[in-house]
Each structure stands twice: as C-alpha cells, then as structure tokens.
N, C-alpha and C positions, 0 to 999 in steps of 0.2 A: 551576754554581750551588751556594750554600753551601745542606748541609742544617741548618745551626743557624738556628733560630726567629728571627725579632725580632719582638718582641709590643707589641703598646700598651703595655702597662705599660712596658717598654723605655723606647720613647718618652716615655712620660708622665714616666719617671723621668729622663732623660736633660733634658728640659724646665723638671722641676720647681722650679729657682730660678733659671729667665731672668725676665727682665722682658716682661709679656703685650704691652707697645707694642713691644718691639723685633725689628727686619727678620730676616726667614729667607731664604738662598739657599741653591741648591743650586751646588755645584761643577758644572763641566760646562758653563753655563748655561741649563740646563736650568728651566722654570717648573713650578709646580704647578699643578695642574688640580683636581683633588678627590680624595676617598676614597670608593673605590665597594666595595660587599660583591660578592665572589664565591664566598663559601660560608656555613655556616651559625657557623664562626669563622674566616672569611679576609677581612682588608678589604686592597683595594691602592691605594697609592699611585698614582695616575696624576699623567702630565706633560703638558703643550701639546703639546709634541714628538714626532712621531709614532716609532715604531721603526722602525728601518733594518731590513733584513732581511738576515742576514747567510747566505751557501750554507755546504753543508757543508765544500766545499774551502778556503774563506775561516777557516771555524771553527778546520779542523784545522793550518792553516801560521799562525792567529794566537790560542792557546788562552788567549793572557790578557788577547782582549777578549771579552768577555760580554755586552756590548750597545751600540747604537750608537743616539744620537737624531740625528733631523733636522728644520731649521727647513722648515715648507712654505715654498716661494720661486715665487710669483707671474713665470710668464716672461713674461708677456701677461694682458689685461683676461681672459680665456676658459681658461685653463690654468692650473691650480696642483698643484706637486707635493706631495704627501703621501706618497710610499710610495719608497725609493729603495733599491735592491741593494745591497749592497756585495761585490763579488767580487776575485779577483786575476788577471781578465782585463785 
C-alpha cells in the first residue's frame, strides 16, 4: 500500500471541471457503494464488491496485486457467496 495520501481536496480537484451529469466508473468493474468515516480525518471509499481475501503465500509469489473484489454469485435460492480465498493451491 502506497503511504502517499489522497485527500478530498485530491478528489474534489481532480473533479473540478467535469460535468455534474456525467457517468463515473470505476476500472475493474467494480461499483460504488458509499463514503463511510473511519476516523476523525479518514473517509473510505467503499464498493458492492466484497474483498477477496488474499493468504500470505498468495501475497508474497504475487506482490503486485493488492487487492482483489468479488461479485457475490448466488449458487442456489439459500447460498450466496460473499467472501472468497484466493490462494495458489
């Protein structure tokens, strides 16, 4: 994880001469969900898409991924995943 900041003002400035009607995606295809505070100056971004959870031995043979989303995927009316490993078993 990069320790250089991106601040709202970031954002706001980065923002500041689009047009307020026009569409935001994100690469990935990843959705927005909202901006929730978790500190007294930390807001985060969240997504629909749940985080993958990646092990340590996963991390260390693949260092330049940093995160992985996954779409929950309904197998049946009664099971849905939301939470999925990603390992190099």
């Amino acid at each position: 994880m990069s320790d250089q900041k991106f601040t709202v003002g970031d954002l706001q400035y980065q923002l500041r001469n689009l047009n307020p009607e026009d569409e935001l995606q994100f690469d990935g295809g990843v959705t927005f969900n909202r901006i929730k505070r978790r500190g007294d100056d930390l807001q985060v971004l969240e997504f629909c898409e749940p985080q993958a959870y990646l092990d340590e031995e996963f991390r260390k043979n693949n260092p330049h991924i940093q995160v992985a989303f996954v779409r929950a995927v309904a197998f049946d009316e009664d099971e849905m995943v939301q939470e999925v490993d990603v390992s190099i078993r």
